[in-house]
C-alpha positions in Angstrom: -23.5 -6.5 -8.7 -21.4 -9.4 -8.4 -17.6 -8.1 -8.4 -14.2 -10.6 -8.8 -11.5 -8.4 -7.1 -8.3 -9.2 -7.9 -5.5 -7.5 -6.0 -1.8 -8.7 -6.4 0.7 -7.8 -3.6 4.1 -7.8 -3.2 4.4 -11.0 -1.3 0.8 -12.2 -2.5 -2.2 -12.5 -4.2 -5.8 -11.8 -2.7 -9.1 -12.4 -4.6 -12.3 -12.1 -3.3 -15.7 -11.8 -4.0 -17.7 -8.7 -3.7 -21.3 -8.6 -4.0 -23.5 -5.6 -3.6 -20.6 -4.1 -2.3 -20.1 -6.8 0.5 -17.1 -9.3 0.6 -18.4 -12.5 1.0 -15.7 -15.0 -0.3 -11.7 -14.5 -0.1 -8.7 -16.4 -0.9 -4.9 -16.0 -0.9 -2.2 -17.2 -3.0 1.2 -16.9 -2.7 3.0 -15.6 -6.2 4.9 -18.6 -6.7 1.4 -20.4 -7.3 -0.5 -17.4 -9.6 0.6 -18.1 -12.6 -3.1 -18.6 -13.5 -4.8 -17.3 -10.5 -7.1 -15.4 -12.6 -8.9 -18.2 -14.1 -8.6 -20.2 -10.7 -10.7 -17.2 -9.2 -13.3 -17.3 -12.4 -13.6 -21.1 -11.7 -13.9 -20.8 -7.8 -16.3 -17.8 -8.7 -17.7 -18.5 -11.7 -20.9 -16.3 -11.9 -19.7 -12.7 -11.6 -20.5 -9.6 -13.9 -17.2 -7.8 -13.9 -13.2 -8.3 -12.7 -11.8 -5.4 -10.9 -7.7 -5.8 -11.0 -5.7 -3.6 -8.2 -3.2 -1.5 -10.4 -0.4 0.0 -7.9 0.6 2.5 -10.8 -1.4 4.4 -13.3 0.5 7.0 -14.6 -1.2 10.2 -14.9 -4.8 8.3 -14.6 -6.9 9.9 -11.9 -9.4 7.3 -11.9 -10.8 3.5 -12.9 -10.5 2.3 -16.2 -12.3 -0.2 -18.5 -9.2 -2.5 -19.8 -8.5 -3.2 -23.3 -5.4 -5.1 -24.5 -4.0 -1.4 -25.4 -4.5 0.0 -22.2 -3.0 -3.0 -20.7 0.2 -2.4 -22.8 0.2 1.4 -21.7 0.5 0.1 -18.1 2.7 -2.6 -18.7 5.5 0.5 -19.4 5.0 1.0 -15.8 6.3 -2.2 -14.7 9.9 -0.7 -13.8 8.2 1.8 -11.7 6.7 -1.1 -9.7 8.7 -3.8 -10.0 7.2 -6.0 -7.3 3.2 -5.5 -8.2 2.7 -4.0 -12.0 3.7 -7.1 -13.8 1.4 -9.4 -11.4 -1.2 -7.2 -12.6 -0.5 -7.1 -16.2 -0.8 -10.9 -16.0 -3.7 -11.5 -14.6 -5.6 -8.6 -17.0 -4.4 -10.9 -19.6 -5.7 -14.1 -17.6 -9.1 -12.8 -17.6 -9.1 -11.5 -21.1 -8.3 -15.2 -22.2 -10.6 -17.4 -19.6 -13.8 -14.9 -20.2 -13.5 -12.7 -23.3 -16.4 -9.9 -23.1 -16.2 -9.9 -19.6 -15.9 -6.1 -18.3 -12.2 -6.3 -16.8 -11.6 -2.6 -14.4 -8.6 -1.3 -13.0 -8.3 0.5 -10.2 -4.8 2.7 -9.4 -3.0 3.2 -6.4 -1.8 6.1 -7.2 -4.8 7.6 -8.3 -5.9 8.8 -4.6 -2.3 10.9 -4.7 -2.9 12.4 -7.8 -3.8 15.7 -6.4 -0.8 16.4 -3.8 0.1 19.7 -3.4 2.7 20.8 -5.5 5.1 20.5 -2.8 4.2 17.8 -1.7 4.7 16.3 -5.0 7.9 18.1 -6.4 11.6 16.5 -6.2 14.1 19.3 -5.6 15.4 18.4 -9.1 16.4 20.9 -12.2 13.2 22.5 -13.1 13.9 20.9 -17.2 13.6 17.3 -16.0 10.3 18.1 -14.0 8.1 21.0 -16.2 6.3 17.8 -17.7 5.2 16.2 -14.2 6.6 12.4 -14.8 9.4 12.8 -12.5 7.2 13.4 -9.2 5.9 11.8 -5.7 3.0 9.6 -7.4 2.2 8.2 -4.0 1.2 4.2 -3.5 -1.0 2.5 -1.5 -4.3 5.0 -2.6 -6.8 2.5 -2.5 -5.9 1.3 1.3 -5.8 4.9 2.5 -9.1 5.5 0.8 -11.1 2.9 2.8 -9.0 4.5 6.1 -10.4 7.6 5.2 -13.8 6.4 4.7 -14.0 4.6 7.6 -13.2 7.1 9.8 -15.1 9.7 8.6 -17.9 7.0 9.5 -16.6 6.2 12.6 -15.1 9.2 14.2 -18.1 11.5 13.0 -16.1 14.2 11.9 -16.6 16.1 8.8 -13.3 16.3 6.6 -11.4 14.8 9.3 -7.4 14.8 9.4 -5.9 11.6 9.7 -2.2 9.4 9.1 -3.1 6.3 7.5 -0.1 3.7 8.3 -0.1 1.2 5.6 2.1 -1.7 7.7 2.2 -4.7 5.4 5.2 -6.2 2.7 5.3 -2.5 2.0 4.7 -0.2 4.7 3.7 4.0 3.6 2.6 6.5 5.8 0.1 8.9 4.3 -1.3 12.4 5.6 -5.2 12.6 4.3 -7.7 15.8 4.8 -11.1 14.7 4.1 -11.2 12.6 1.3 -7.9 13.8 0.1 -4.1 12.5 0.6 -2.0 15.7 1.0 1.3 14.2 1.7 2.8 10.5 1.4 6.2 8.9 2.4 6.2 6.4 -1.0 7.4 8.6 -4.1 8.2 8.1 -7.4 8.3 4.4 -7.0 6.8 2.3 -3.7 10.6 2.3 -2.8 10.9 5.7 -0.8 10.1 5.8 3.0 10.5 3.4 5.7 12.4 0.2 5.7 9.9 -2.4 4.1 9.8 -6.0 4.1 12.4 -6.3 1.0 12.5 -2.8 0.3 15.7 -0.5 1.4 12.7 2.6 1.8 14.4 5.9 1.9 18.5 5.8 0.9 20.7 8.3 0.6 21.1 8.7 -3.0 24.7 9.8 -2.8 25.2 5.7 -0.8 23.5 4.4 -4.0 26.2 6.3 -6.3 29.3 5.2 -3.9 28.2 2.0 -4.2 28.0 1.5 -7.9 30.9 3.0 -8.2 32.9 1.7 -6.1 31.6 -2.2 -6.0 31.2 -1.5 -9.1 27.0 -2.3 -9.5 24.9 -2.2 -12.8 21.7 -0.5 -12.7 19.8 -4.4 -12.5 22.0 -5.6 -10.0 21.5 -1.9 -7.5 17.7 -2.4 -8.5 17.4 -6.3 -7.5 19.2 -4.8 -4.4 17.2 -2.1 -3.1 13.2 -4.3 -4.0 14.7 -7.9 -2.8 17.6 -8.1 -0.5 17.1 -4.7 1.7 14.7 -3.9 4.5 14.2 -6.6 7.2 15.4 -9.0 4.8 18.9 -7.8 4.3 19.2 -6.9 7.8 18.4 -9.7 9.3 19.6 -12.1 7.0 15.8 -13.7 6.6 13.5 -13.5 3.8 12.3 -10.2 5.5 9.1 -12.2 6.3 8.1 -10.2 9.9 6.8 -13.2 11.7 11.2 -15.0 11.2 12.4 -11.8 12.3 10.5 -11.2 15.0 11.0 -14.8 16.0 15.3 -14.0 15.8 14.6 -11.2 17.9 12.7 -12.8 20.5 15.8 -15.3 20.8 18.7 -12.5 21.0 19.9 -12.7 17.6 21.5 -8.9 17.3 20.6 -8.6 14.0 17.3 -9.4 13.9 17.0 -6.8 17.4 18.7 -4.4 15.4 16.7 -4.8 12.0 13.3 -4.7 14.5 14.4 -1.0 15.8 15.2 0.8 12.7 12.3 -0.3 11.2 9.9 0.8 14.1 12.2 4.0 13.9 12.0 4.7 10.4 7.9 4.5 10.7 8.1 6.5 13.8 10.1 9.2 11.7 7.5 9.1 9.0 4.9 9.6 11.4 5.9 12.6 12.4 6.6 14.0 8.9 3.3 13.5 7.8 2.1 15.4 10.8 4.0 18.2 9.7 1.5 18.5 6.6 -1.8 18.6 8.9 -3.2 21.6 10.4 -4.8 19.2 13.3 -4.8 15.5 13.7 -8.1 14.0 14.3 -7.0 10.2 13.9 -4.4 8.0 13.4 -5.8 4.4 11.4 -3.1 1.1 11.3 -4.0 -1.1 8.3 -2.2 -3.8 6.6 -1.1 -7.1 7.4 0.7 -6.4 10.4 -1.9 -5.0 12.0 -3.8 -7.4 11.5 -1.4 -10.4 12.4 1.1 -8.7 14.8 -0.8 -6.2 16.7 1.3 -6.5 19.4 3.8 -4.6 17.3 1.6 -1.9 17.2 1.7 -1.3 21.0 5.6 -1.1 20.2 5.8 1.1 17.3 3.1 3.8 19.3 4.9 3.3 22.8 7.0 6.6 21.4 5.0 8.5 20.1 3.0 10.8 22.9 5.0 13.5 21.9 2.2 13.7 19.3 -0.7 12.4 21.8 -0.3 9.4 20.4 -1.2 6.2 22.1 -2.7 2.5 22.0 -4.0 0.6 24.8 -2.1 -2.8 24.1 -5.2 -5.1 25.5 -7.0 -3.3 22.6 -4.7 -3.7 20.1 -5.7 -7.6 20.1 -9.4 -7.1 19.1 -11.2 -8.1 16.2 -12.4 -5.8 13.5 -12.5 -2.4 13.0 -11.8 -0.3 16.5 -10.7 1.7 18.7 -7.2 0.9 20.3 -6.4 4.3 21.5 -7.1 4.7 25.9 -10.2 6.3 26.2 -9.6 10.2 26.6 -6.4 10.4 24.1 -6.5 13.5 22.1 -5.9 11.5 19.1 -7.9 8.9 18.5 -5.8 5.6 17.4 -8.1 2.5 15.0 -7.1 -0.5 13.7 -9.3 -1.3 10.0 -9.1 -3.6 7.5 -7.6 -2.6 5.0 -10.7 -2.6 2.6 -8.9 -2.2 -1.2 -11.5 -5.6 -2.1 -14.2 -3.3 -0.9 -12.8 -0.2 -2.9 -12.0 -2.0 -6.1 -15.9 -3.1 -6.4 -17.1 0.6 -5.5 -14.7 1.8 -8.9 -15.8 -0.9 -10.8 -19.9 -0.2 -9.9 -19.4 3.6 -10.2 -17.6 3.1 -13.7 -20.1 0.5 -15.2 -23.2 2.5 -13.7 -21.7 5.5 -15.7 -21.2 3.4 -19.3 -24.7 2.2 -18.9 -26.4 5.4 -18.3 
């Protein structure tokens, strides 16, 4: 089968072609340009037999779904849960449903891979009225990334139901705890806003900061929210566009702020890591995916260089490979990889298993 992924980010947009469950073309476009990325893809890959369309939140959905125009409105009420990614894929649903009517469109959900957290795992210490219809909860973000993790390592590890952190370091960076096939606890929440500093993203604020503030500025709810998705994180740190590869370059140079914005988002990741440890009864692996592991793997070396007190550790010489590996010394008690982070690959698997099934 010959699958169009589509999978909007918060910084870009990545399509690829999937065929027989192996990529085999990709492209990238940054979301000032994909206005009509869809049908660019459809042109650039014109003979496909379905569209699969990374969602990062479905709701309560606990699996892929065909789209139709109504389902595609259901989600759309999503978009202020996920500011940064929902509406991107909204649009390009819509794309596709204009440049190839008929064609089967699939979404795929982020959150789906969370949706069975323990309960609490899953529960905000809120009053027990606002949360007995399980809206208000930890939906958890970055499923289909930690999905591949898991799958890989199971591969490559050899372990059977192994125990593993996946660290999801990209525009949006989550740390996820995963037994087996399963994700048992997650630093991203109720929106992909909670947990470490981010590119853009604030991650984790006292709420009690986010009241003084609007009180006392005095902030609107659109001008906190623009706040916390756009100007925080590295970016409002460092006084950059929160784009890793500027920062880093401040740092290297002695700007303080970039130094200091560098350290408390190693820190905040470091701090997540050991949370999610908390919800393992062993730890069999540790996988880095995203774009920063991909493009700054020396920051890898960095961010692990504190953590033995978990029997945590990367050899930095392996850090710069290729491909999925090893980058852990040989003889560590936990053993460290570096994957791709495989959501093209994942997003085909849903849509094959989900068309296989409606042809049966």
């Amino acid at each position: 089968m010959r699958v169009l992924t589509l999978n909007p980010g918060s910084s870009s947009l990545k399509s690829s072609l999937v065929v027989d469950g192996t990529p085999v073309g990709w492209a990238a476009t940054s979301l000032d340009d994909a206005h009509d990325a869809a049908r660019q893809a459809l042109d650039r890959w014109s003979t496909v037999d379905t569209v699969a369309i990374r969602f990062v939140h479905g709701g309560s959905r606990t699996g892929p779904v065909r789209l139709t125009p109504d389902v595609v409105d259901a989600l759309e009420k999503l978009s202020p849960f996920a500011p940064l990614h929902q509406p991107q894929a909204v649009r390009l649903a819509r794309q596709v449903f204009r440049s190839r009517p008929g064609l089967p469109v699939i979404a795929s959900f982020d959150t789906a891979f969370h949706s069975q957290l323990p309960e609490e795992a899953s529960r905000y210490a809120l009053p027990r009225e606002w949360t007995t219809q399980g809206r208000l909860r930890r939906y958890g973000f970055h499923g289909l990334s930690c999905r591949h993790a898991a799958r890989r390592v199971t591969t490559l590890l050899g372990v059977e139901e192994p125990r593993l952190l996946c660290c999801h370091l990209g525009a949006g960076v989550s740390v996820t705890a995963i037994r087996g096939d399963r994700s048992i606890d997650t630093s991203m929440g109720f929106t992909p806003l909670e947990g470490p500093a981010m590119a853009t993203r604030s991650g984790s604020v006292d709420p009690g900061l986010v009241l003084h503030v609007m009180r006392t500025a005095p902030m609107s709810v659109e001008a906190m929210e623009d706040v916390l998705y756009h100007r925080s994180g590295l970016a409002g740190m460092s006084g950059t566009d929160g784009d890793l590869r500027a920062v880093l370059a401040r740092e290297a140079a002695g700007d303080p702020d970039a130094m200091s914005a560098v350290a408390v988002y190693l820190h905040r990741i470091r701090r997540e890591i050991g949370a999610m440890m908390a919800s393992l009864d062993r730890i069999d692996a540790v996988v880095f995916t995203g774009g920063v592991t991909e493009h700054q793997p020396e920051l890898i070396a960095r961010l692990s260089a504190r953590l033995g007190v978990f029997g945590i550790a990367v050899d930095p010489a392996r850090c710069l490979g290729d491909g999925d590996r090893v980058i852990s010394p040989d003889g560590t008690p936990v053993t460290v990889f570096a994957v791709a982070t495989g959501e093209d690959a994942e997003l085909a698997r849903d849509a094959e298993a989900l068309l296989s099934v409606e042809h049966v």
